[in-house]
C-alpha positions as CSV (number, residue, x, y, z in Angstrom):
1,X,113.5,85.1,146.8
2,X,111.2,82.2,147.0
3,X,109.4,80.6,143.3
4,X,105.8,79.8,143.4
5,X,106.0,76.3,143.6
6,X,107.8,77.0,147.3
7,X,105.2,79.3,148.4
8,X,102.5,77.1,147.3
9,X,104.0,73.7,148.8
10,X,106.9,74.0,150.8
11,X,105.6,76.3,153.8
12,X,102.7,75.4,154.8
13,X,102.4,72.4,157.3
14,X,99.7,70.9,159.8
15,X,101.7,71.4,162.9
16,X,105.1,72.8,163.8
17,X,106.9,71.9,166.3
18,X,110.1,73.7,168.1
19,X,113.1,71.7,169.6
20,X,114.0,68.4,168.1
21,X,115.1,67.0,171.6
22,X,112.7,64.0,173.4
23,X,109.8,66.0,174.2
24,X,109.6,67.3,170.4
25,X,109.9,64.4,168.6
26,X,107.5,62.3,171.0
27,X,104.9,64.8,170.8
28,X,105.4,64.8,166.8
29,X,105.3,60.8,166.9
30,X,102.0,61.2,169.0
31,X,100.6,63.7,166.9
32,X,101.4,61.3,163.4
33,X,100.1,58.1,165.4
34,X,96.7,60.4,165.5
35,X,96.7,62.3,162.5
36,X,98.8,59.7,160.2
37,X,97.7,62.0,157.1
38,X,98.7,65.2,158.3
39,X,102.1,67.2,157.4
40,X,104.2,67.7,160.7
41,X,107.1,69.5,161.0
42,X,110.1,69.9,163.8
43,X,112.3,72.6,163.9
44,X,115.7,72.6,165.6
45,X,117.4,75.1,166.1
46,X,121.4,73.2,166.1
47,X,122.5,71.3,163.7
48,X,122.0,68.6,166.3
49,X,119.2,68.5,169.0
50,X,121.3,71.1,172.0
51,X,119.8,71.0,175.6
52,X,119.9,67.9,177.9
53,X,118.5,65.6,175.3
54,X,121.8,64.2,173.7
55,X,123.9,65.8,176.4
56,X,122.3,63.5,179.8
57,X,123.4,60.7,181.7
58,X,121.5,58.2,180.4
59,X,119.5,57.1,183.8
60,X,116.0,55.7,183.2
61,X,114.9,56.7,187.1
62,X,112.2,57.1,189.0
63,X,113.9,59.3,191.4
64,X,116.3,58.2,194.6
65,X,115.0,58.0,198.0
66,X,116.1,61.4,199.8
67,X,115.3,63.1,196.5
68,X,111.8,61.4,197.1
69,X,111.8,62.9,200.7
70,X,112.7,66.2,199.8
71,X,110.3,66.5,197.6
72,X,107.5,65.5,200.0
73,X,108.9,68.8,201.8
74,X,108.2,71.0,199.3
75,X,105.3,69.5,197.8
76,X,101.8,67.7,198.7
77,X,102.0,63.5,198.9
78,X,99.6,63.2,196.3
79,X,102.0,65.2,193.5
80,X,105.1,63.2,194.3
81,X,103.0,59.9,193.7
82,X,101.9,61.7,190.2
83,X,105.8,62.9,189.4
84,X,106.6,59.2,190.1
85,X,104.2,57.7,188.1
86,X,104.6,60.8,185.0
87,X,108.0,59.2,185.5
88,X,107.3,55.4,185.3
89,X,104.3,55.7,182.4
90,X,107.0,57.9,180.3
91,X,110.4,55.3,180.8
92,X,107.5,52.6,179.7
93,X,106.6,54.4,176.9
94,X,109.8,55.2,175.7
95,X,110.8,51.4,176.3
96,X,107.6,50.1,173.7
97,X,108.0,53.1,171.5
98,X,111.9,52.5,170.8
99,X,112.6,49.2,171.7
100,X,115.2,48.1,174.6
101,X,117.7,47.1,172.5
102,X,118.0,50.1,170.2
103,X,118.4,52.2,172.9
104,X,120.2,49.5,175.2
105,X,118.1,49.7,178.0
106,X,119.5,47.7,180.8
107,X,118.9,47.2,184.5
108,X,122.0,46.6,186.2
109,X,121.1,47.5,189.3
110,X,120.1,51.4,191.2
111,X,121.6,52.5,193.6
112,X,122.1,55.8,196.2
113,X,124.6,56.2,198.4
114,X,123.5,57.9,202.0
115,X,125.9,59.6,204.2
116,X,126.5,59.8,207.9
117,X,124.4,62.9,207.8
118,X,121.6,61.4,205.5
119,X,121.3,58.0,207.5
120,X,117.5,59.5,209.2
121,X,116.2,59.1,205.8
122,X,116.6,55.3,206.1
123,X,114.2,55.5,209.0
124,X,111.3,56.7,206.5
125,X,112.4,54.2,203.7
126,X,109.0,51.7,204.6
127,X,107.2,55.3,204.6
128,X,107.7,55.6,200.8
129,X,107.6,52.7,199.8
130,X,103.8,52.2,201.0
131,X,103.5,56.0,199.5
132,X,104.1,54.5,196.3
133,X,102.6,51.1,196.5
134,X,99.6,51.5,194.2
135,X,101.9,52.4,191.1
136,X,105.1,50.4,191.6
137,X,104.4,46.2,191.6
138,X,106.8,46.0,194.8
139,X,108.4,47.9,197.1
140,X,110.5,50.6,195.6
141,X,113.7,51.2,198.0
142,X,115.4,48.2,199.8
143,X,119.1,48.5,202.1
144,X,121.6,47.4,200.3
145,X,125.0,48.1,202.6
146,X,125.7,44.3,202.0
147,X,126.4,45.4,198.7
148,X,129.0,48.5,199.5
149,X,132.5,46.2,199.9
150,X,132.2,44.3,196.5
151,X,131.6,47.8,194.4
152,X,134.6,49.3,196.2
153,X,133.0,53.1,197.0
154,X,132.7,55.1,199.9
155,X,129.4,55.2,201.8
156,X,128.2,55.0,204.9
157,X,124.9,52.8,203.5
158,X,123.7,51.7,200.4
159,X,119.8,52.2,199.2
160,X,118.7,50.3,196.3
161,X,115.9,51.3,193.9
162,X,113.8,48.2,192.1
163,X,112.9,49.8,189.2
164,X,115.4,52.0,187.6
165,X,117.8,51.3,184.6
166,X,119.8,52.8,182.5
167,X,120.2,53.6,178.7
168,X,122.7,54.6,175.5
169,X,121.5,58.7,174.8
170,X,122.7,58.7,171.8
171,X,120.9,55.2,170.2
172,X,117.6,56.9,171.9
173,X,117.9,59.7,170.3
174,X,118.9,58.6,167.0
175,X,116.0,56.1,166.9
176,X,113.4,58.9,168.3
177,X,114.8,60.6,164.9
178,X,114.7,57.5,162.9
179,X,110.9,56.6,164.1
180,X,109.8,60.4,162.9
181,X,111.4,60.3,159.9
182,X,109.8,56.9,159.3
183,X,106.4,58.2,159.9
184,X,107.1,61.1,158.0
185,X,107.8,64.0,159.9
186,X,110.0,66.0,158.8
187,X,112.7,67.6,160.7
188,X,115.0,70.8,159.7
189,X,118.0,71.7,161.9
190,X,120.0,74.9,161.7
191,X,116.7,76.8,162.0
192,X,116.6,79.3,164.4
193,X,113.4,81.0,165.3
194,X,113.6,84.5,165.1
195,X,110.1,85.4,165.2
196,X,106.3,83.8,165.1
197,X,103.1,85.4,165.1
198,X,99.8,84.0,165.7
199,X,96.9,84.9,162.9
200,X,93.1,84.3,163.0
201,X,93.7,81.1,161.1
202,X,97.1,80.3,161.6
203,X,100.6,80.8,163.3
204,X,103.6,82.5,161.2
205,X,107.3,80.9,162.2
206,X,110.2,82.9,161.2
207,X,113.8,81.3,161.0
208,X,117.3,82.9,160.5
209,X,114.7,86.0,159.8
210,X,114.6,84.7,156.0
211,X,112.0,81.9,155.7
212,X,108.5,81.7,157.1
213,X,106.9,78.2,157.8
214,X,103.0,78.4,158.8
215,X,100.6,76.0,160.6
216,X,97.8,75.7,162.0
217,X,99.1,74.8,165.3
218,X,102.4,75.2,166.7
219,X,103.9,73.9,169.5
220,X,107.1,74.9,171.7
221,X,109.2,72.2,173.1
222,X,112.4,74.1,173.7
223,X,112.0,73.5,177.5
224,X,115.3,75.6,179.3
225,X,115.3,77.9,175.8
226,X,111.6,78.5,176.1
227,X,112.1,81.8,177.4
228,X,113.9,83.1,174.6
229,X,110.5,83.0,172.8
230,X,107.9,83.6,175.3
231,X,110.2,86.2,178.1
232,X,107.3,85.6,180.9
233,X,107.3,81.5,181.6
234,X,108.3,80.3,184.7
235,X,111.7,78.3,183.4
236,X,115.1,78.6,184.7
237,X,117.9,77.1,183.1
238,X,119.8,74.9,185.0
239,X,123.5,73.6,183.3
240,X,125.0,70.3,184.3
241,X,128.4,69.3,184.2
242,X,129.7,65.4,183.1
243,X,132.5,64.3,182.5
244,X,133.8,60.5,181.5
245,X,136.8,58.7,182.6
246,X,138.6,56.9,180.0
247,X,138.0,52.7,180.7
248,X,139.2,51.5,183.9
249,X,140.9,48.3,184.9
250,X,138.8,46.0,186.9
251,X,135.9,48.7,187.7
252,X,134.0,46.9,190.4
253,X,130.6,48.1,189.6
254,X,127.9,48.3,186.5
255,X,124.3,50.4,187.2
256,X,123.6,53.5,188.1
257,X,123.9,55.6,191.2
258,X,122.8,58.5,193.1
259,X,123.6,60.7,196.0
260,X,123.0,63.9,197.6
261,X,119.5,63.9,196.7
262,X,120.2,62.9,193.1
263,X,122.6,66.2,192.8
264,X,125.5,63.6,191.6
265,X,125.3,60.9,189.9
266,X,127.6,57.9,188.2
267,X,127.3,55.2,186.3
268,X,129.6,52.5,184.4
269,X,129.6,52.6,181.0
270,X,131.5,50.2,178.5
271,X,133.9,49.9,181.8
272,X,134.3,53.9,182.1
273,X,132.8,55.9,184.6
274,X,130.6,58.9,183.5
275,X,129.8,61.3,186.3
276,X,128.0,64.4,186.7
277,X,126.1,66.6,188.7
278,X,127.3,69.3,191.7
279,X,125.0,72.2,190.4
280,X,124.1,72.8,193.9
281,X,127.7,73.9,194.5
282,X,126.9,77.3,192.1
283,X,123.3,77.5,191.6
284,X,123.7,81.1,190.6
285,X,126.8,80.4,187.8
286,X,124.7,77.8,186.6
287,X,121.7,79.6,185.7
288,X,122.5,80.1,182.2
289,X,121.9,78.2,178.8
290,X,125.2,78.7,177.8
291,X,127.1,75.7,177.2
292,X,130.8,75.7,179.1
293,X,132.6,74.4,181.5
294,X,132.6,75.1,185.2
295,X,136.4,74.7,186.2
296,X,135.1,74.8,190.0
297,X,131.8,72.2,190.0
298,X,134.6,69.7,187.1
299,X,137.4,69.8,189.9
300,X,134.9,68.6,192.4
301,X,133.4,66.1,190.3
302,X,137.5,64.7,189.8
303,X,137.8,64.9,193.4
304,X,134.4,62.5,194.0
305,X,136.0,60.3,192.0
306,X,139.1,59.9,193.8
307,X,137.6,59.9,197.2
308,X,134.3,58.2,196.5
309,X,133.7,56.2,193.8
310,X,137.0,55.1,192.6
311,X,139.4,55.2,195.7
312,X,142.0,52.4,194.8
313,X,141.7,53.0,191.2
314,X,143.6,54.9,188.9
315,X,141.9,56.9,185.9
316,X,142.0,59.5,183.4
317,X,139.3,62.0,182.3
318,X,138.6,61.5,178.9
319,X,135.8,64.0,177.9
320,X,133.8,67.0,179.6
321,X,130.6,68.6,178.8
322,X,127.7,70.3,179.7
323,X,123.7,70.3,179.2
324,X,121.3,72.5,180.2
325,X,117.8,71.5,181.7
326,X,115.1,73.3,182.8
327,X,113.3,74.2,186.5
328,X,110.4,76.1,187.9
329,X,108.7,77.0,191.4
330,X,107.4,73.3,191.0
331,X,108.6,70.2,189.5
332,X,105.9,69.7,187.5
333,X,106.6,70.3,183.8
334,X,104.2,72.9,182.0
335,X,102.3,71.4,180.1
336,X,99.1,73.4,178.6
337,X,97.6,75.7,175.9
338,X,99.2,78.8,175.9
339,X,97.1,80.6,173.4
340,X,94.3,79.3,171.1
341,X,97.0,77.9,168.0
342,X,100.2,78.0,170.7
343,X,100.8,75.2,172.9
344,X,104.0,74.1,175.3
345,X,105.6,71.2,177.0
346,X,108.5,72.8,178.2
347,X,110.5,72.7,181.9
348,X,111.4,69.4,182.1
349,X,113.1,69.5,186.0
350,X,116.0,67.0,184.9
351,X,113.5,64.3,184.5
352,X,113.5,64.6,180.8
353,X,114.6,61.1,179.5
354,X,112.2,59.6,182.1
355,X,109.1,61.8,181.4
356,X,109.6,63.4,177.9
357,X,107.4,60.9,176.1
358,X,104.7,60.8,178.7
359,X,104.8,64.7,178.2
360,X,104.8,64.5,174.5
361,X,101.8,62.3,174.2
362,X,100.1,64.4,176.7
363,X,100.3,67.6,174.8
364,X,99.2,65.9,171.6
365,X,96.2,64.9,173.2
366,X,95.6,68.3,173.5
367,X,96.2,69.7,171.0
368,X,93.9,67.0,169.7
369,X,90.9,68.4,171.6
């Protein structure tokens, strides 16, 4: 039972937006920063933003070198230069946007480690870096097995990246929230959409199949949960596993790192180690959005660190968890109208800390038009 007053001024917004995570709030900050008078609203469907967006590494990248060359097999030259530069144009946004400090960006260094089996991608390192010369001010990827003894891992070579660094996922995100709430967007959590239907002059947004919000415009920015709404997109879900070791005495490295074409990665972090990746070792049992453990792909990640990236150090694992992106046929995000009134930025490919803001200010400029 709802009074008049709640009909008449509590329901009806400008735009709605679904998912609270990067790409959400971004494309609600880009949307106020056009429209500074109108009445936006998020919806979330938690009681905190779910996904990848609180629940990620933290890497500010680019993309690692073999991930770079397998993605020239699978795609045309001219959309990895684009995927790279969605990449860079969305970290530098983000960066002016937030502020360095109240995310703590840093750049202590990028590195990927290349097997015995990976070395052939060494010989096309100059190859990519001339690929990506007009949008990077120097040379992207530089050797770095120089470097290998004084961080104490296992590797057969050592590739640096220039322009990669790394940041705190929580402070981003709680400063993306701060910076909407300080433009006045509002944001509801706890409200999950059961139902929306698009009208001549606006679209109807049902949640916990009790309260209807209405907008002109709505836009869906669940990315891996997108299906649940619209059953015929082109998203998989994708979960990730992480894990973080409690601190360890005399770690010999800071940054971040990569290998196995960016399906692991580590990093330090306030002298622990947080790891995660191995999703290509159960593609299938990771296809879900359901957030648990997998005791197989967590066992791995334990023995990585042993033989790999801590092999004369002794640790504990403090804390697991998972996330859950998003993938398609292509690693391009989608990013269009969907209707006249509906519109989505959803399908992130793991790239959403680096290109969620690009996306988001993107969509509002279509939505704009």
């Amino acid at each position: 039972m709802l009074s008049y007053w709640e009909k008449q001024s509590l329901l009806q917004y400008d735009c709605i937006l679904l998912g609270s995570g990067i790409v959400g709030l971004s494309t609600a900050i880009s949307l106020k920063e056009r429209f500074p008078r109108q009445r936006i609203l998020v919806l979330e469907r938690g009681l905190l933003p779910t996904g990848a967006s609180t629940r990620n590494a933290g890497f500010a990248c680019i993309g690692s070198l073999t991930e770079i060359l397998d993605d020239l097999q699978h795609m045309p030259a001219k959309d990895v230069v684009a995927l790279v530069q969605m990449r860079r144009k969305g970290l530098q946004l983000l960066r002016s946007r937030i502020g360095d400090d109240r995310m703590e960006y840093r750049e202590n260094g990028s590195f990927e480690l290349i097997s015995e089996a990976e070395a052939p991608a060494l010989e096309q390192l100059v190859k990519v870096n001339e690929l990506l010369f007009d949008i990077l001010p120097g040379p992207a990827f530089s050797l770095a097995d120089q470097k290998i003894a004084e961080k104490g891992i296992v590797t057969k070579h050592l590739v640096q990246n220039n322009y990669e660094g790394e940041l705190n996922t929580g402070k981003m995100m709680r400063t993306l929230i701060d910076v909407a709430i300080e433009r006045g967007i509002e944001i509801k959590t706890g409200c999950d959409v059961t139902h929306f239907e698009e009208k001549a002059d606006r679209v109807d947004v049902t949640v916990n199949d009790e309260l209807t919000f209405s907008a002109p415009r709505l836009a869906i920015c669940t990315n891996a949960f997108a299906k649940n709404l619209i059953p015929r997109l082109d998203v998989t879900p994708g979960r990730g596993q992480i894990l973080i070791t409690a601190p360890v005495k005399k770690l010999p490295f800071k940054g971040i790192y990569h290998f196995n074409q960016g399906y692991y990665y580590f990093r330090e972090l306030n002298g622990r180690v947080l790891f995660g990746g191995g999703r290509n070792l159960d593609f299938e049992g990771e296809t879900t959005t359901e957030f648990e453990l997998n005791r197989r792909i967590q066992q791995d990640l334990e023995d990585k660190l042993h033989n790999i990236i801590l092999p004369h150090h002794q640790f504990t694992v403090e804390d697991r968890w998972a996330g859950i992106m998003a993938f398609g046929k292509t690693k391009q995000p989608i990013v269009k109208a969907h209707s006249s009134r509906i519109w989505l930025a959803v399908r992130m490919g793991g790239m959403g800390v680096a290109i969620g803001s690009e996306v988001g200010r993107t969509l509002a400029g279509m939505m704009q038009d």
